[in-house]
C-alpha positions in Angstrom: 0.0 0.0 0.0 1.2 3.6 -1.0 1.1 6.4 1.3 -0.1 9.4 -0.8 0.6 12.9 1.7 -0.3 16.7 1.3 -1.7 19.8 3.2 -3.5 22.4 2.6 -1.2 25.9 1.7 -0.5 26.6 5.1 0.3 23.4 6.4 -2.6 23.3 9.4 -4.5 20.4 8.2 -2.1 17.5 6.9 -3.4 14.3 5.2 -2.1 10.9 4.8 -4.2 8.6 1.9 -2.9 5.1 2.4 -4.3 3.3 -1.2 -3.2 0.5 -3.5 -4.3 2.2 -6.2 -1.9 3.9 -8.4 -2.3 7.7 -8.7 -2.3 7.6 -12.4 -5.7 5.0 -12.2 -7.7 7.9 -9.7 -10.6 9.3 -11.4 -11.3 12.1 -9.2 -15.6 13.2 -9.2 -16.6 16.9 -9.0 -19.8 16.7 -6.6 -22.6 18.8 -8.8 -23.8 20.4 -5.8 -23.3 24.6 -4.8 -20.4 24.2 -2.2 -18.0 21.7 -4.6 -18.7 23.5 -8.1 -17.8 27.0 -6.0 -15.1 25.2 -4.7 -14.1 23.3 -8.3 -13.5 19.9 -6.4 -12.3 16.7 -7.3 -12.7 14.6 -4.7 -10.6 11.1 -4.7 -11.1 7.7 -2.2 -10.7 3.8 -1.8 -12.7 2.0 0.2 -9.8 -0.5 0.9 -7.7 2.4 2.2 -7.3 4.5 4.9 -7.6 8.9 5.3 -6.1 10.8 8.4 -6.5 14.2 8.0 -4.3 15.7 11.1 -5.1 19.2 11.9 -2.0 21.2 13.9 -4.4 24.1 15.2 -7.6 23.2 15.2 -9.1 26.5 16.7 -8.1 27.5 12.6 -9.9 24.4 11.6 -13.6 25.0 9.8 -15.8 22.1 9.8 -18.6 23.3 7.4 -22.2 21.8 7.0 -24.6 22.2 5.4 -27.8 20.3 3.1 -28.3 17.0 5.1 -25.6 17.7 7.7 -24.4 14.0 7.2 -20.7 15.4 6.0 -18.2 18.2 8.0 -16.2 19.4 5.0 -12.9 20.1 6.5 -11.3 24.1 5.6 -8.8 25.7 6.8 -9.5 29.0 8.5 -6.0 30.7 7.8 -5.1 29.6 4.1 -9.2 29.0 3.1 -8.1 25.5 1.2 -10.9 23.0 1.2 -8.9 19.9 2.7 -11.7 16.9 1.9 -14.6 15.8 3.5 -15.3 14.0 6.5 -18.5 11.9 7.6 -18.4 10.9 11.6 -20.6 7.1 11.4 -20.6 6.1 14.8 -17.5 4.6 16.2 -15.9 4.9 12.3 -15.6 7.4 9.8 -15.6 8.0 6.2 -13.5 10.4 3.7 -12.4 11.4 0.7 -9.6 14.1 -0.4 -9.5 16.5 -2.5 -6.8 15.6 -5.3 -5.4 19.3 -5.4 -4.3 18.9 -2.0 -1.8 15.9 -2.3 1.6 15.9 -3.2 1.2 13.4 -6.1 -1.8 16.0 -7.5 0.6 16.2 -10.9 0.0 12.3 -11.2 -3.7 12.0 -10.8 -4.2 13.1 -14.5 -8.1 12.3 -15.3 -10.1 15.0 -15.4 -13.0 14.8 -12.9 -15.8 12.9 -13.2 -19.3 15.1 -12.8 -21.8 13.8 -10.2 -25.0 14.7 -9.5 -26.6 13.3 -5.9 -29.4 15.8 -4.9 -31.7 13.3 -5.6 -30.4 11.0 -2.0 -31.7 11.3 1.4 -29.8 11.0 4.1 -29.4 7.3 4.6 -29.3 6.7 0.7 -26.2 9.4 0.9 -24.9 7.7 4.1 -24.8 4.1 2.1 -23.4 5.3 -0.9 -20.2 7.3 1.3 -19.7 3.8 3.8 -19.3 1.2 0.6 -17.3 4.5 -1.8 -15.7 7.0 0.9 -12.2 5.7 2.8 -12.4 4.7 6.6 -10.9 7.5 7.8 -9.6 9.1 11.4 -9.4 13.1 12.1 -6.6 13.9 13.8 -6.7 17.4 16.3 -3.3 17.9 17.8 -2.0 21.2 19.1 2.1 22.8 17.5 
């Protein structure tokens, strides 16, 4: 398994994307709704992986919700960069990362993939991120 890392332009909110598939292969999707086409995202995950986003001062950390209120999408207060987005599920977690954010961003060459999930409700759009989202852990640690 590679470890793919990166941070948003300031450095407060680091990730670590542990996947086996190859950055070349990632099709990152552009959510259709307001915040991601404002926001231009293209959003990447494995299921078989594992996100930690580690945040280094997390009174500079936004957590952002909105629609459903399912999802916290992770910004950064100081630098503004939209890290990923993070859905607490009980005792676990799920994720994705935004490509631009990663180190390897050069090699993840597909252009995004448009999709359009207005029509979910909430446990439809909680299904769909638990079996195509990455477990993943948030990490709040103070410099």
């Amino acid at each position: 398994m590679q470890i793919l890392t990166g941070s948003c332009h300031c450095g407060n909110i680091g990730v670590s994307f542990a996947t086996d598939l190859p950055s070349a292969d990632m099709v990152p999707r552009a959510c259709q709704c307001s915040f991601c086409r404002l926001h231009s995202s293209a959003a990447v995950s494995d299921p078989a992986g594992h996100i930690t986003f580690t945040v280094h001062e997390p009174e500079h950390l936004n957590r952002y919700t909105f629609g459903l209120g399912s999802t916290e999408f992770l910004i950064c207060q100081t630098c503004g960069v939209y890290a990923g987005a993070f859905m607490p599920d009980g005792e676990n977690a799920y994720a994705n990362v935004m490509a631009g954010i990663l180190d390897a961003r050069a090699e993840i060459s597909s252009p995004p993939i448009p999709v359009h999930r207005a029509q979910e409700n909430l446990e439809e759009r909680r299904t769909r991120r638990r079996a195509m989202w990455t477990p993943a852990t948030l990490v709040q640690e103070s410099r």
